[in-house]
C-alpha positions in Angstrom: 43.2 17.8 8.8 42.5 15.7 6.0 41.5 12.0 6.3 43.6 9.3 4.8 43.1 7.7 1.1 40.5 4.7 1.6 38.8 6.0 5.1 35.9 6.6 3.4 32.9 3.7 2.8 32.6 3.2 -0.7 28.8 3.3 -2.1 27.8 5.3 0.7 26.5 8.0 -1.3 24.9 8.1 -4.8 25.4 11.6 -7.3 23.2 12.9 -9.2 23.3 16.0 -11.7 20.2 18.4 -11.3 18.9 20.5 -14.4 16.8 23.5 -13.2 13.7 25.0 -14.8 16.0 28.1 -15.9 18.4 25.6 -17.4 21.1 25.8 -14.9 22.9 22.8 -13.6 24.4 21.7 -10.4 26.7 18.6 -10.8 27.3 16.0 -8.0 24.8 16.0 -5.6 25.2 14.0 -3.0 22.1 11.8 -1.8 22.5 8.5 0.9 22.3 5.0 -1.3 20.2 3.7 1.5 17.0 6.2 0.0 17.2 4.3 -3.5 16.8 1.6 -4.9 13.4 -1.1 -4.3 10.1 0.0 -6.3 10.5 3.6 -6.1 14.5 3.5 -8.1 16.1 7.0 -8.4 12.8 8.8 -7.3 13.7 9.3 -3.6 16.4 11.1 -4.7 14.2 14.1 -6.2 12.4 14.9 -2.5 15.8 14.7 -1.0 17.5 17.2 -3.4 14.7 18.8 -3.3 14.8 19.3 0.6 18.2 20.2 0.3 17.0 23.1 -2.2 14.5 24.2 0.3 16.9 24.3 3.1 19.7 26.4 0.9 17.0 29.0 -0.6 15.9 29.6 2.7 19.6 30.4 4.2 20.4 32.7 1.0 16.8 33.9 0.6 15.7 33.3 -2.7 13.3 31.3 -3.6 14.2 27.5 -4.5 14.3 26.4 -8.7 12.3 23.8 -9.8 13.7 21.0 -10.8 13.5 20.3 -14.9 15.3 16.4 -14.3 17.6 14.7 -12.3 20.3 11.7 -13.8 22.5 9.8 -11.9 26.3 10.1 -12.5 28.1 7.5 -13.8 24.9 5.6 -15.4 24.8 5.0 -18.8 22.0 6.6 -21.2 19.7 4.2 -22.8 
């Protein structure tokens, strides 16, 4: 069944758009806000996706792509 409009806590995830080694892309990555942000920034996020990579490449077996850069949706470019 799906949930009502508004039932879900706003800023409760951050996403993130992952370029691969072999130049594929994965758009929308979910990581929890509560990794980022202090000293570190966005940086938590690349072990986490990177877990998450691990963790799917293992189910499908093949082995995980390295990850080329990582940008946070939504976030201007400098």
């Amino acid at each position: 069944m799906a949930k009502k409009p508004g039932t879900n806590p706003k800023g409760e995830f951050a996403f993130f758009n992952v370029v691969y080694e072999d130049d594929s892309q994965r758009s929308n990555r979910r990581v929890p806000a509560e990794l980022l942000g202090g000293l570190d920034g966005d940086e938590p996020a690349r072990g986490y996706i990177m877990e998450q990579d691990r963790e799917i490449a293992e189910k499908s077996g093949r082995p995980p792509l390295a990850i080329k850069r990582i940008s946070r949706v939504g976030v201007k470019k400098k």
